[in-house]
Structure formats: structure tokens, C-alpha cells
C-alpha positions in Angstrom: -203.7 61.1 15.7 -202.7 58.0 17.2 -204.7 55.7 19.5 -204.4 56.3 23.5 -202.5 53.4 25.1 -204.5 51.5 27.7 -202.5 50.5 30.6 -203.1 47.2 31.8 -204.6 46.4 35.0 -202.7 43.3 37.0 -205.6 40.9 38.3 -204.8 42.0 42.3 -205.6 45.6 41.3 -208.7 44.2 39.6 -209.8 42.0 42.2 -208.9 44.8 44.8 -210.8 47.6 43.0 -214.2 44.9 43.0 -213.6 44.1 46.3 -213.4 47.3 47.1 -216.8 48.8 45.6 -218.1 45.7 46.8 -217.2 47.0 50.0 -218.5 50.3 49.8 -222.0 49.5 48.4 -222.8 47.1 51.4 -222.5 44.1 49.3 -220.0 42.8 51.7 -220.8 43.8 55.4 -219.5 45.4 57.8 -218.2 42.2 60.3 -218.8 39.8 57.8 -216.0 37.0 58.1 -214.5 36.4 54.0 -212.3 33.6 52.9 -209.9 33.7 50.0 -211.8 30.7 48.7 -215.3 32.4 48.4 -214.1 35.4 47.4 -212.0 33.7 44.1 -214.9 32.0 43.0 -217.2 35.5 43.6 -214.6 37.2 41.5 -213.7 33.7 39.2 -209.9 34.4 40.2 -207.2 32.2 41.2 -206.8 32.7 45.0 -203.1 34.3 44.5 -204.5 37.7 42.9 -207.1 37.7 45.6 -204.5 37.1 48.4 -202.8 40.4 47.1 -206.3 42.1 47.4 -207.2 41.4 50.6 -204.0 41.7 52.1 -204.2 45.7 50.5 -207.6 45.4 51.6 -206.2 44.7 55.1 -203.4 47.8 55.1 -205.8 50.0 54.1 -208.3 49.4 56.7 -211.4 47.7 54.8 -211.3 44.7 56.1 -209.5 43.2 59.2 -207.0 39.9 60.0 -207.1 38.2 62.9 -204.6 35.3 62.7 -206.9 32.6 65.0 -210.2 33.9 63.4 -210.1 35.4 60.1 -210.5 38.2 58.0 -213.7 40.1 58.1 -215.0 43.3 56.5 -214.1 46.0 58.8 -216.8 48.3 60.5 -216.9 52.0 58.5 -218.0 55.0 59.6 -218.4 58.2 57.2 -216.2 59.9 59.3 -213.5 57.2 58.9 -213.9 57.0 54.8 -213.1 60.4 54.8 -210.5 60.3 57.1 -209.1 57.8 55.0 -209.5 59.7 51.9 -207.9 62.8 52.9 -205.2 61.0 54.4 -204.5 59.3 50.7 -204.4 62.8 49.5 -201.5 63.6 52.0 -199.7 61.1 51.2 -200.1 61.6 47.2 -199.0 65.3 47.6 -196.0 64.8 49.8 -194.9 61.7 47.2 -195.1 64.2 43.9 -192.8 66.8 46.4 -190.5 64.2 46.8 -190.7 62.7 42.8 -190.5 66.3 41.2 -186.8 67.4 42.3 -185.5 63.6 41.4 -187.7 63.5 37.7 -186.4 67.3 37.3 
């Protein structure tokens, strides 16, 4: 028996999956502005890995950037979580239809 390999997890994806949950459980509120500065020193990151993480953060609709204001934590409904989720699903599906003939 050999010992499972442990991928490793890049500090954006860290940062981003913190953020995120943060997020989620109301720590960080819905309209509330965030800078790359408070966030590294909540997360005790360099402000590169965070940068990466909001800017996913961004694409994917939790938080929003507005060039002569900021980035804030965007509003979220249930209805658009799941909307979101179920959109992620989608897209996962239709990327292993497209893999499996190329892998094959």
C-alpha cells in the first residue's frame, strides 16, 4: 500500500477558497467595499496571491470591480448561488465531453 499523493494547493486557490467561504458565511458582506491590502493581512498573504483571488472572485460573480470605486462583495440571492452552481455543473459536463474523445 503506498501513501496517497497530496496535490498541492497554489496560495491564489487558497486565498480564493477562504475568501470564498468567507463570503458565503456573511463574514464579508454583501456591498462591503474590500481592498487587496486588508484582505492580505486577513489572510497573512502577499497581495499577489490575493490579486489572483479576487480577480476569480470577480469572474465568478462574488464580488464586484468598479475601476473609480472599488471592489466590493457582490449582493447574493439563493436563487443566484444556485444559478451559479448549476451553471458550474454545465460547464464541467460539457468540458469532460470535450476531454474524453482527445484523452481516448
Amino acid at each position: 500500500m503506498t501513501p496517497e499523493q497530496i496535490k498541492p494547493v497554489s496560495k491564489a486557490a487558497a486565498a480564493y477558497d477562504s475568501l470564498r467561504r468567507s463570503i458565503v458565511r456573511g463574514e464579508l458582506r454583501p456591498g462591503q467595499r474590500v481592498t487587496l491590502k486588508v484582505l492580505s493581512d486577513m489572510l497573512g498573504m502577499s497581495l499577489t496571491p490575493v490579486r489572483e483571488a479576487l480577480n476569480r472572485l470577480v469572474s465568478e460573480g462574488y464580488a464586484v470591480h468598479d475601476p473609480h470605486h472599488g471592489t466590493f462583495i457582490a449582493e447574493q440571492s439563493r436563487g443566484r448561488i444556485e444559478q451559479v452552481y448549476r451553471l458550474r455543473g454545465v460547464l464541467v459536463l460539457l468540458l469532460v465531453s470535450v476531454l474524453i474523445p482527445i484523452v481516448s
